[in-house]
ZABANU-35571 format. One record per residue (C-alpha): residue in one letter; z, y, x. Coordinates in pm, 1 decimal. Example, Ala and Ser with C-alpha at 12.3 -4.5 7.8 and 13.67 -1.06 7.14 Angstrom:
// ZABANU-35571
@rest:a&pz:780.0&py:-450.0&px:1230.0
@rest:s&pz:714.0&py:-106.0&px:1367.0
This chain:
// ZABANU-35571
@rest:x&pz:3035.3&py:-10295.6&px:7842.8
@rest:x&pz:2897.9&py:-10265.7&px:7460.8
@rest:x&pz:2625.0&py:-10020.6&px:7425.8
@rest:x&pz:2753.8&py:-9970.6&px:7073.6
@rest:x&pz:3118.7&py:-9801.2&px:7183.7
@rest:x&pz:3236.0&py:-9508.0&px:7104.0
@rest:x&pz:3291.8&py:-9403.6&px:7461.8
@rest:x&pz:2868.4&py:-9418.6&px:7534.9
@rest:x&pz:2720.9&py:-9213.7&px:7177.3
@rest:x&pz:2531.9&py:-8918.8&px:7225.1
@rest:x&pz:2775.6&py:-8605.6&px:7157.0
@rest:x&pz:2764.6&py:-8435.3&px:6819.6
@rest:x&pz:2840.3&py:-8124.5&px:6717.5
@rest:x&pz:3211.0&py:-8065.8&px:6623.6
@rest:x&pz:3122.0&py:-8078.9&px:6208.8
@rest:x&pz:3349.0&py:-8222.7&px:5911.8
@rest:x&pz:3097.8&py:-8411.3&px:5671.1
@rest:x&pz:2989.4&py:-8294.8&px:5371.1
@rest:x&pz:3210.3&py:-8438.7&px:5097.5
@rest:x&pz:3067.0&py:-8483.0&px:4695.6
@rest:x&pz:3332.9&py:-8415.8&px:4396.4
@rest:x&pz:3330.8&py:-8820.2&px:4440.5
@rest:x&pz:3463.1&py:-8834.9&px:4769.9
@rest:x&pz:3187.5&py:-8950.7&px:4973.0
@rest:x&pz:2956.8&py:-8829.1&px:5245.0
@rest:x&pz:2598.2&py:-8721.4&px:5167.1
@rest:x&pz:2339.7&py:-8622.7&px:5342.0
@rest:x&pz:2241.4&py:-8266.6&px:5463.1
@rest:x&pz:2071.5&py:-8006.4&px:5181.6
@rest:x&pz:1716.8&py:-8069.8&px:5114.5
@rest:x&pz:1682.8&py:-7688.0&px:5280.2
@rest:x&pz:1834.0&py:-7841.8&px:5615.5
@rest:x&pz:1533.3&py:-8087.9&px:5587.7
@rest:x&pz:1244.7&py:-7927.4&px:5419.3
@rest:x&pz:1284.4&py:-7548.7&px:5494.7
@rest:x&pz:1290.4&py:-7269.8&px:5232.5
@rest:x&pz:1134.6&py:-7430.3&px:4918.1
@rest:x&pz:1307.6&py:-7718.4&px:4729.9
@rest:x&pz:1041.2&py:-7978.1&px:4647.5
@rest:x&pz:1045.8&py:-8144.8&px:4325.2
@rest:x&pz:800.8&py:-8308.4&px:4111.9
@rest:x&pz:558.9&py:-8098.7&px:3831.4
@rest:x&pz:818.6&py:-8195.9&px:3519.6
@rest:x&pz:1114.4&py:-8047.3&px:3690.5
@rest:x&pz:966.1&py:-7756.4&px:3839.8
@rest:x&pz:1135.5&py:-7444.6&px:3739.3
@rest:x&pz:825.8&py:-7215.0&px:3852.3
@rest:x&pz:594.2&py:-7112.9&px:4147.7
@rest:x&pz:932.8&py:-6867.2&px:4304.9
@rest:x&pz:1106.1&py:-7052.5&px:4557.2
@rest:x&pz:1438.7&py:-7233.4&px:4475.9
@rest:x&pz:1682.3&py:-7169.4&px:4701.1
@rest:x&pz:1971.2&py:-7353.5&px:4820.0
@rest:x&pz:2296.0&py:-7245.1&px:4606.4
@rest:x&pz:2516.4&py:-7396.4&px:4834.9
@rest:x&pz:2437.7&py:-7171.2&px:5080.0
@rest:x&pz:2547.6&py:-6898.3&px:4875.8
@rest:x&pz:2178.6&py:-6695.2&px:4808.6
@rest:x&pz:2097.7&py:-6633.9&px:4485.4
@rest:x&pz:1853.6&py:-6848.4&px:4270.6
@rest:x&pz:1556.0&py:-6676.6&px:4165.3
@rest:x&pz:1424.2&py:-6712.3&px:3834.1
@rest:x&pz:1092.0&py:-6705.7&px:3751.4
@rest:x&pz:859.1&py:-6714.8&px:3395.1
@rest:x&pz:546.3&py:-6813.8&px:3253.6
@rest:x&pz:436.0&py:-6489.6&px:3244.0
@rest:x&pz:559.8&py:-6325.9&px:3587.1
@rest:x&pz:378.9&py:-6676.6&px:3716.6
@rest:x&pz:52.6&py:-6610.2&px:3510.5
@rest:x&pz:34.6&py:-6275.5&px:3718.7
@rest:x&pz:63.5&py:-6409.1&px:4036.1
@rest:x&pz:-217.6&py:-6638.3&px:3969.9
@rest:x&pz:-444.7&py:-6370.3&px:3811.9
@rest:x&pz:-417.2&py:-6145.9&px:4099.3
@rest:x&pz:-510.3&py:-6465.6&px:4315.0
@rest:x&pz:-836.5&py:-6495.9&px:4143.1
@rest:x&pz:-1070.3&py:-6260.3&px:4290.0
@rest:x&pz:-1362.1&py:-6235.4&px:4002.9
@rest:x&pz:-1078.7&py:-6219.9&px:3788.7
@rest:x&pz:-956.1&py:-5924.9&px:3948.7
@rest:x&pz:-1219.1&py:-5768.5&px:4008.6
@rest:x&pz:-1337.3&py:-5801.9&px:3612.9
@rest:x&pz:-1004.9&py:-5643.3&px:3553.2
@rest:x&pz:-1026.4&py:-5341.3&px:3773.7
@rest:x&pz:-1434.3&py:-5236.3&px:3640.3
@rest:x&pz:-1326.8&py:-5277.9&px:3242.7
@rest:x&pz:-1044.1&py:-5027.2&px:3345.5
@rest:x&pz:-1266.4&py:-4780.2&px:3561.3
@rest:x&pz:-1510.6&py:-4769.8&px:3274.0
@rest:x&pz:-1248.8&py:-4729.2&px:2996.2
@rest:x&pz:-1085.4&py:-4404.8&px:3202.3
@rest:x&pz:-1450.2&py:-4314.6&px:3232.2
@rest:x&pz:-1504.3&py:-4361.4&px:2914.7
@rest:x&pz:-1240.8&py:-4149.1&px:2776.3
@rest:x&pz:-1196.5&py:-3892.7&px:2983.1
@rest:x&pz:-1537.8&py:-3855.3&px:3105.0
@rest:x&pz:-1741.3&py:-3642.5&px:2843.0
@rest:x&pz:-1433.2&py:-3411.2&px:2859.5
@rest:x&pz:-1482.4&py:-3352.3&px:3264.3
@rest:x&pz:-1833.9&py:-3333.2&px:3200.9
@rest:x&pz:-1784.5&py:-3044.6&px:2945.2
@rest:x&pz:-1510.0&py:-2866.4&px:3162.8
@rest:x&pz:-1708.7&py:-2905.4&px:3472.1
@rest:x&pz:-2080.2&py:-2831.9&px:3331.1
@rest:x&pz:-2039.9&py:-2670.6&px:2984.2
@rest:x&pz:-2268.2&py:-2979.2&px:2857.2
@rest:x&pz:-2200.1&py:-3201.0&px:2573.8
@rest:x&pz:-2354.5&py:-3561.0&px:2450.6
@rest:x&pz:-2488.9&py:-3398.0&px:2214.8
@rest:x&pz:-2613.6&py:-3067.4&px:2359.9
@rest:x&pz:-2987.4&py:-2962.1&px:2331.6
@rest:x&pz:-3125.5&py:-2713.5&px:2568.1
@rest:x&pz:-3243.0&py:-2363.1&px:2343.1
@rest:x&pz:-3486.9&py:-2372.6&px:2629.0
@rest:x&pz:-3819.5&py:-2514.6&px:2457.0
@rest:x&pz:-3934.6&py:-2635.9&px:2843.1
@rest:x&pz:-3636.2&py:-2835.0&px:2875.3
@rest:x&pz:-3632.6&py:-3018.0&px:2604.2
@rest:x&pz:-3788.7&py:-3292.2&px:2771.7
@rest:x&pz:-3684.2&py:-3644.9&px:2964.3
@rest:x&pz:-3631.5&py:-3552.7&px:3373.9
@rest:x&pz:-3537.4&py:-3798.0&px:3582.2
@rest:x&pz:-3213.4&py:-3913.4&px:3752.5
@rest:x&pz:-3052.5&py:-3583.5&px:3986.1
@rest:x&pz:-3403.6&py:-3419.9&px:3919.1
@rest:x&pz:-3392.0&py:-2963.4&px:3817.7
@rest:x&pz:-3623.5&py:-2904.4&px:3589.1
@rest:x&pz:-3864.7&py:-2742.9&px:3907.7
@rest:x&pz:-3878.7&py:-3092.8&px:4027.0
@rest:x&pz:-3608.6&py:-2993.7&px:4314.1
@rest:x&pz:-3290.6&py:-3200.9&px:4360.2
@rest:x&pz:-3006.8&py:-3134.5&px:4166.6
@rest:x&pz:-2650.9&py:-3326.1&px:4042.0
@rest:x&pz:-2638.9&py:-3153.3&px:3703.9
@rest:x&pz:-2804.1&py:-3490.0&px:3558.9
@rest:x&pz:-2720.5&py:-3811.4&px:3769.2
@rest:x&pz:-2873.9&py:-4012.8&px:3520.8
@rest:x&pz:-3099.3&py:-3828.4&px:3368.3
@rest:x&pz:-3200.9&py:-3699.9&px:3049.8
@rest:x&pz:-3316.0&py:-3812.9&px:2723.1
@rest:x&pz:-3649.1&py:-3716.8&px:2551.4
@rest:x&pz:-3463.8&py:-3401.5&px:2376.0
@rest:x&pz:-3296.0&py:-3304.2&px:2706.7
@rest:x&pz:-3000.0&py:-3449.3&px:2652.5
@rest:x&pz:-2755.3&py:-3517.2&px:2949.6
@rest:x&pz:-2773.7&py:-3958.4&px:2972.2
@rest:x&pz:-2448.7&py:-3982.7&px:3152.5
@rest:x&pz:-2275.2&py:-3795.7&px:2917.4
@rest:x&pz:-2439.7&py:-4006.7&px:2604.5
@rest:x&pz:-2337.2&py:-4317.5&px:2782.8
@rest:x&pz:-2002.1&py:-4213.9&px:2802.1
@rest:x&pz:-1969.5&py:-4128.3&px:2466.4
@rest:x&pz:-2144.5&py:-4422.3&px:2387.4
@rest:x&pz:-1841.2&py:-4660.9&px:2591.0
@rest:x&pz:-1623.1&py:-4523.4&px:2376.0
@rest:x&pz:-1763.7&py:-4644.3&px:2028.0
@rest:x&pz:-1896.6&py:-4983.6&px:2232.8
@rest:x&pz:-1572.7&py:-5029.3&px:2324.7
@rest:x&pz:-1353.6&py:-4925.5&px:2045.1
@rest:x&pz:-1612.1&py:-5135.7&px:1830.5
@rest:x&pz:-1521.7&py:-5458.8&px:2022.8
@rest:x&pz:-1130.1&py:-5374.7&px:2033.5
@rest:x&pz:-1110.9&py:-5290.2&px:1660.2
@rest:x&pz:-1272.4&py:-5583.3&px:1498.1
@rest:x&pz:-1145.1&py:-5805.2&px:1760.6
@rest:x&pz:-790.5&py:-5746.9&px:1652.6
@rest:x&pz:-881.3&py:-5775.9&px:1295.8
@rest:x&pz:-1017.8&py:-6118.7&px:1356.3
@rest:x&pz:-659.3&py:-6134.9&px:1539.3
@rest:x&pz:-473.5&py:-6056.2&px:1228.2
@rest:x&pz:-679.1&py:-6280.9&px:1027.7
@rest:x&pz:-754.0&py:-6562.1&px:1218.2
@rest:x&pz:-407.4&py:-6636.5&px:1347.2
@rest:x&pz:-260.3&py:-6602.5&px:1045.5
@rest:x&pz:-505.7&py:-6812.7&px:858.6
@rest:x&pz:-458.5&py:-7068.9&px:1121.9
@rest:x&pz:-105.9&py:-7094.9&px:1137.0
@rest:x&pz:-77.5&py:-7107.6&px:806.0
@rest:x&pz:-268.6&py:-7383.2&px:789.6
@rest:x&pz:-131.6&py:-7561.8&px:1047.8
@rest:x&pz:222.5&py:-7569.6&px:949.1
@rest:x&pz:181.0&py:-7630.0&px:545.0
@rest:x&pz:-26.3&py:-7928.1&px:624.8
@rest:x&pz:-192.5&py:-8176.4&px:370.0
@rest:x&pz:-397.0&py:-8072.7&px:116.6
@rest:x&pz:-328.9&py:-7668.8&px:154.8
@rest:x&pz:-461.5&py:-7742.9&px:560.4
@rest:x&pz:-802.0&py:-7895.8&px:412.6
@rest:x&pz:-926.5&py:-7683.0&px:187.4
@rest:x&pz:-839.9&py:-7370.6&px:440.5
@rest:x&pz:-993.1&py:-7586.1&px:657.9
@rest:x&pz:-1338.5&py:-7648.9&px:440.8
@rest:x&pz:-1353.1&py:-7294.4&px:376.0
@rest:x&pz:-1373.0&py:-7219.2&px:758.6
@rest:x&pz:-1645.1&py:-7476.9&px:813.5
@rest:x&pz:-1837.7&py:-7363.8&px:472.3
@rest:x&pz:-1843.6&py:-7000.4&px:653.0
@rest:x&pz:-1930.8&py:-7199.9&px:980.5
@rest:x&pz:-2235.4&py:-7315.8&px:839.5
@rest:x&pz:-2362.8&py:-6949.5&px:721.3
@rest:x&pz:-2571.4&py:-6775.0&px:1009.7
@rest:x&pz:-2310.5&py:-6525.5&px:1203.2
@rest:x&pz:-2548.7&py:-6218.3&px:1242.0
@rest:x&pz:-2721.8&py:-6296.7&px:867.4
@rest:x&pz:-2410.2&py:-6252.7&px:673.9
@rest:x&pz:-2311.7&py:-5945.5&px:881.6
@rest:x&pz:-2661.1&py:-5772.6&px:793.8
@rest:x&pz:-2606.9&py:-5875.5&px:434.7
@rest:x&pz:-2233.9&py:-5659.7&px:422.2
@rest:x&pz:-2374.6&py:-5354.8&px:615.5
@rest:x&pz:-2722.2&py:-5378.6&px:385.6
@rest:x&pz:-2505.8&py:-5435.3&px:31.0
@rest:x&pz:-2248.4&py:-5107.8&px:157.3
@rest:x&pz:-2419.5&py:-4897.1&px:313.6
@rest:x&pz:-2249.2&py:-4577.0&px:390.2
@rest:x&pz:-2416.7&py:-4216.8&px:376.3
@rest:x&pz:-2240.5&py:-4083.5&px:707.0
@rest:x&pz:-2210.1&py:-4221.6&px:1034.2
@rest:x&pz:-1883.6&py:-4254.5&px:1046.0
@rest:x&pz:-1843.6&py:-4411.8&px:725.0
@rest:x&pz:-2114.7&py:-4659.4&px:873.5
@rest:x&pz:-1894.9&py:-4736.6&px:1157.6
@rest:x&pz:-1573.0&py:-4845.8&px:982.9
@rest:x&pz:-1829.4&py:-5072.0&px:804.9
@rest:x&pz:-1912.6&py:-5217.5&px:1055.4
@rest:x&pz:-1548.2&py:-5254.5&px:1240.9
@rest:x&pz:-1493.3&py:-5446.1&px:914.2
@rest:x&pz:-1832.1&py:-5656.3&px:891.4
@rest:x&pz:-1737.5&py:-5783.5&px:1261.7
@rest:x&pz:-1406.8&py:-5798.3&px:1196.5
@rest:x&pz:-1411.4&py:-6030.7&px:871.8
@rest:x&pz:-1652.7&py:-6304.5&px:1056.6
@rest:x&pz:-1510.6&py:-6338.0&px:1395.3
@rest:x&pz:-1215.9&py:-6508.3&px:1297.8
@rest:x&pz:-1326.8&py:-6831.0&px:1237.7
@rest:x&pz:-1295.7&py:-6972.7&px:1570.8
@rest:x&pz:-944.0&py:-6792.8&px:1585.3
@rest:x&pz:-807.5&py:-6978.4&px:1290.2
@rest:x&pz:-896.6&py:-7353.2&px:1434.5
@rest:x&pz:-769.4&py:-7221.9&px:1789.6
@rest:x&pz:-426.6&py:-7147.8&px:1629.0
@rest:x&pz:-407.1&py:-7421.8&px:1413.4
@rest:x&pz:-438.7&py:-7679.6&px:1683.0
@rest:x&pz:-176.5&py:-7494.3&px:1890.1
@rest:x&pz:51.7&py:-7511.4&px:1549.5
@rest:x&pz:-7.3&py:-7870.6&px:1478.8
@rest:x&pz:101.7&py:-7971.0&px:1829.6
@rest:x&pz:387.5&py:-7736.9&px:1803.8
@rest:x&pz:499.7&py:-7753.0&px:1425.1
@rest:x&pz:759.5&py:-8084.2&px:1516.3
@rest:x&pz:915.7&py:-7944.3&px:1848.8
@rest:x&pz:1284.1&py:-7977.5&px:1843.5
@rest:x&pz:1254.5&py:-7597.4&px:1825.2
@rest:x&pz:1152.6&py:-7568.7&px:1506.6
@rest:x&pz:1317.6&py:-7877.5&px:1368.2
@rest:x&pz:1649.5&py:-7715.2&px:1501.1
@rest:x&pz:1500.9&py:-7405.0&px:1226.1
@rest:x&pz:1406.6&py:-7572.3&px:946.7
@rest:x&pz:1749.2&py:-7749.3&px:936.6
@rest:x&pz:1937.0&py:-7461.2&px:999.6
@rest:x&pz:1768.2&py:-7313.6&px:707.6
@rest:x&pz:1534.8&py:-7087.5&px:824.9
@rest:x&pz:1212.7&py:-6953.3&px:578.9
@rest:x&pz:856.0&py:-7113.7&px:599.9
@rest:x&pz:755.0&py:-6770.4&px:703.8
@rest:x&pz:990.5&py:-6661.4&px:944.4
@rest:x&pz:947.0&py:-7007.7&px:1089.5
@rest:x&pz:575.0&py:-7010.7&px:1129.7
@rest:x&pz:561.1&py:-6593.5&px:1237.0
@rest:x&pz:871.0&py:-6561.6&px:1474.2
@rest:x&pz:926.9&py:-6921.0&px:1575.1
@rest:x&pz:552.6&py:-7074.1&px:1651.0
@rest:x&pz:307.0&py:-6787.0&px:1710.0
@rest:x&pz:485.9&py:-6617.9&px:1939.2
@rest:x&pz:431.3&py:-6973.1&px:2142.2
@rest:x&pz:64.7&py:-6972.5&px:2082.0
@rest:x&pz:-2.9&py:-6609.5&px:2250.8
@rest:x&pz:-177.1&py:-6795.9&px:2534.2
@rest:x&pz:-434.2&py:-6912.1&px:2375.5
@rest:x&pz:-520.4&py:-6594.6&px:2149.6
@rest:x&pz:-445.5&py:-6366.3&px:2461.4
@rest:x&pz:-731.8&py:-6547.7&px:2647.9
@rest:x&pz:-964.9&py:-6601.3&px:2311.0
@rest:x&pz:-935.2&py:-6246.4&px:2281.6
@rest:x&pz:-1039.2&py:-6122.1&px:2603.2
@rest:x&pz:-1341.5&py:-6352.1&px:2548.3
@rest:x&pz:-1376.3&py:-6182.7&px:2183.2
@rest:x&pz:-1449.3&py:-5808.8&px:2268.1
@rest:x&pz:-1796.5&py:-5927.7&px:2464.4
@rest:x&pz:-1918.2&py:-6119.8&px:2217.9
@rest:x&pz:-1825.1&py:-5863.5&px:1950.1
@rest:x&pz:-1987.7&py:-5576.6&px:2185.6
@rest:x&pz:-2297.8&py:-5769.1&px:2233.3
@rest:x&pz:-2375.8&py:-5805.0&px:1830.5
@rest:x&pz:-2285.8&py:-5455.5&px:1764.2
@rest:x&pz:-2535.5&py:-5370.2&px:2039.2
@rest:x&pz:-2772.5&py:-5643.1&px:1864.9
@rest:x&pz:-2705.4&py:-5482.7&px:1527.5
@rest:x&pz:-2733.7&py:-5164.6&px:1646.5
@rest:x&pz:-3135.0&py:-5236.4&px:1803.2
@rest:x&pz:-3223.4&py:-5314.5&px:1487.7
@rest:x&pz:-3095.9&py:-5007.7&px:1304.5
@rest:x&pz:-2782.7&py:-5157.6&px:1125.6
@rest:x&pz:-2529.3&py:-5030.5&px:1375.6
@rest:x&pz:-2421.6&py:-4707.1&px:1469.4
@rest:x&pz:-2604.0&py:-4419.7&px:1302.2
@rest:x&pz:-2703.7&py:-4090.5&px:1479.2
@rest:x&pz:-2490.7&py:-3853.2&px:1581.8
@rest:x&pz:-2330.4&py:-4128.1&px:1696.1
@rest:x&pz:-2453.3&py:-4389.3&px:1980.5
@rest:x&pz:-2311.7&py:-4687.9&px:2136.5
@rest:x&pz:-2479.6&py:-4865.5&px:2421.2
@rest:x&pz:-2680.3&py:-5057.7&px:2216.2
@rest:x&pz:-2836.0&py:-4781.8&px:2031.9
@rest:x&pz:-2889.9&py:-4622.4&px:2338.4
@rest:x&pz:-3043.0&py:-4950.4&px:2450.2
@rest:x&pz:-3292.5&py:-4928.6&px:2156.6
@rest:x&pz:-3420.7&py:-4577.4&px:2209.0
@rest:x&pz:-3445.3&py:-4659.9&px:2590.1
@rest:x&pz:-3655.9&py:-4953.0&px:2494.0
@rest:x&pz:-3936.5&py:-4749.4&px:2308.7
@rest:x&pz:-3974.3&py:-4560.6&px:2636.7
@rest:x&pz:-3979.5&py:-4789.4&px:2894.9
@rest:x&pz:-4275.5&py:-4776.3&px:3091.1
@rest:x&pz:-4277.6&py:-4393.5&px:3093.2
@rest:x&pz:-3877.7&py:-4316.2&px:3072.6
@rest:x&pz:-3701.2&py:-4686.0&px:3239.6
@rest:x&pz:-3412.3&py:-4493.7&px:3310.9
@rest:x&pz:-3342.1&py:-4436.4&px:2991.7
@rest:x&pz:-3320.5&py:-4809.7&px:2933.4
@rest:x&pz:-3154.9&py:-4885.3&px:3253.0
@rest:x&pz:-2834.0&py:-4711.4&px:3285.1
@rest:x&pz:-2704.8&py:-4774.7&px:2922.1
@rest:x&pz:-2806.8&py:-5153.5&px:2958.1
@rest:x&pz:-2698.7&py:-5166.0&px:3307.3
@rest:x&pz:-2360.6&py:-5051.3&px:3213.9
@rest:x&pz:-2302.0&py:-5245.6&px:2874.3
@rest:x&pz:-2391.8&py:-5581.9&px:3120.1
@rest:x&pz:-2116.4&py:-5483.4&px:3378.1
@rest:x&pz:-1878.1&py:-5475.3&px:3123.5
@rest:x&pz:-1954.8&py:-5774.7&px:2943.6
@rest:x&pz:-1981.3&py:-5965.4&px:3281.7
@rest:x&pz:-1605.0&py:-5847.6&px:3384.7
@rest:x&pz:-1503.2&py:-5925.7&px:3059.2
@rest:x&pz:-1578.0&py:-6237.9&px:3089.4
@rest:x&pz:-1445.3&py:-6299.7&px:3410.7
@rest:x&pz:-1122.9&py:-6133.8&px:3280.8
@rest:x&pz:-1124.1&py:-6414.5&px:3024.8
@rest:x&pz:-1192.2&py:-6686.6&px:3259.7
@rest:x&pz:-898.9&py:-6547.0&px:3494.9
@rest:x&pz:-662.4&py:-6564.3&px:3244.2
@rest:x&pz:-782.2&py:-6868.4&px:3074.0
@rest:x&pz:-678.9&py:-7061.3&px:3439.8
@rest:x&pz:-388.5&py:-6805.4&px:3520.0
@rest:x&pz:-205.9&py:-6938.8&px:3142.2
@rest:x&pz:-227.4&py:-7277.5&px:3187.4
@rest:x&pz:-7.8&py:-7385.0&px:3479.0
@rest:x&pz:-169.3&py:-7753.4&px:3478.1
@rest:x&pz:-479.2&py:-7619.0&px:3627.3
@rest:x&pz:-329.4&py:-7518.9&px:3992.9
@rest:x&pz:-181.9&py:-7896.7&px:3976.5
């Protein structure tokens, strides 16, 4: 008898084939083979969600370069963790003189009447040597509370670094895709004029502007120098953008925009920087340290903040002159300006590898 009859195959389930539009058989879904998650190669992927089989009748889920971003981000744990501390300390920050105040009466700025007190004590140290929370960090050589100064002195750090970083924002992306798009001879001498500026020290030039305007009150002081910052730091901003444009400026996007008769500047400000936000999103992030750290540079050698006011680099300074009797004073300002720069950076990093999808391939 022939092995091959029909009368000696295994029994099959009791199935009509699957039939294409064409009219022939096919083989089972890739689901029925591979499980959940439709495999396809790196150019065809439609995101990190799983793709699931339509002819099942689920529903697809669609996914985005953004909602993908996150997932990675929370998958990187220094990134995460950089994340969480820069928001702790800007709460703190904020909201923390105010507690202070409602919760001890004292101020960053308040000076005990009290002759005797007027005097540095040491962290959670009464003025009778005993214990005591009323100054976890101690006090300052006029009595001053030090948690309460650092506090107040996040808040300028901070809004110092966030300021002039989007100022070098406004002006560096729009100097660079500018640049980028008109091309030719318009692109080289914006171009020269960056590297001309290159070649001037960073720090000098910012000295110079803060030296030549000096302001009379401290706050006048400080919007100098949000602007001094500000109008230097853009220079690596401008060449970031305008190799994202230049890559970008003859995408079938934008051809499809310049034919339908679209303006140079709606083109170049709606069409291609919205598509270079990755980029100046993660440049950013990397900005605000660098900005904090000369502000806290500028402000050790007097041409920063101005008293009443203090950042953490002004408290840094005054800490300095006292630290082999006072460290403390030194310690918790610089302590806490380095855990912020450190997350920042690792907040940088994260998203730096969370934008660009190529590096989890």
């Amino acid at each position: 008898m022939n092995k091959d009859s029909p009368d000696n195959l295994p029994e099959t389930p009791n199935r009509e084939p699957a039939i294409t539009p064409l009219g022939t058989p096919h083989e089972p879904p890739i689901r029925a083979r591979e499980g959940n998650i439709i495999h396809t190669s790196p150019e065809l992927a439609v995101g990190e969600g799983d793709v699931r089989s339509a002819e099942l009748g689920e529903v697809v889920e669609g996914t985005s370069l953004w909602r993908d971003a996150w997932r990675r981000l929370l998958k990187n744990r220094l990134a995460l963790f950089g994340m969480v501390v820069v928001i702790l300390i800007t709460i703190g920050a904020l909201i923390g003189p105010f507690i202070i105040k409602q919760l001890t009466g004292i101020t960053p700025d308040f000076i005990p009447s009290d002759a005797a007190l007027i005097k540095a004590f040491p962290p959670f140290t009464a003025p009778d040597g005993s214990f005591s929370w009323k100054h976890p960090m101690g006090t300052d050589n006029q009595g001053r509370d030090l948690l309460a100064r650092v506090l107040q002195g996040g808040q300028i750090s901070l809004m110092v670094g966030i300021i002039a970083t989007l100022m070098s924002l406004i002006i560096g992306v729009s100097y660079g895709a500018v640049a980028g798009y008109l091309g030719g001879r318009i692109d080289n001498l914006l171009m020269r004029l960056v590297d001309v500026l290159y070649s001037l020290p960073y720090i000098i030039i910012v000295i110079v502007l803060l030296s030549m305007f000096k302001k009379e009150t401290a706050q006048g002081q400080l919007i100098l120098l949000f602007i001094a910052l500000g109008s230097i730091s853009w220079l690596t901003m401008a060449r970031i953008v305008r190799g994202q444009v230049l890559s970008l400026k003859n995408q079938e996007f934008v051809l499809a925009a310049r034919a339908t008769g679209v303006s140079t500047p709606r083109i170049i400000f709606r069409h291609i920087v919205p598509n270079t936000l990755g980029p100046v999103i993660v440049y950013a992030t990397l900005t605000i340290p660098t900005v904090m750290l000369s502000e806290a540079f500028l402000s050790f050698l007097g041409f920063g903040v101005q008293p009443p006011l203090a950042s953490w680099g002004s408290l840094a300074a005054v800490g300095s002159q006292n630290i082999a009797i006072y460290p403390w004073q030194l310690l918790f300002p610089g302590l806490t300006m380095g855990l912020t720069l450190f997350s920042l950076n690792f907040l940088g990093d994260g998203l730096r590898d969370a934008l660009d999808p190529q590096m989890q391939r």
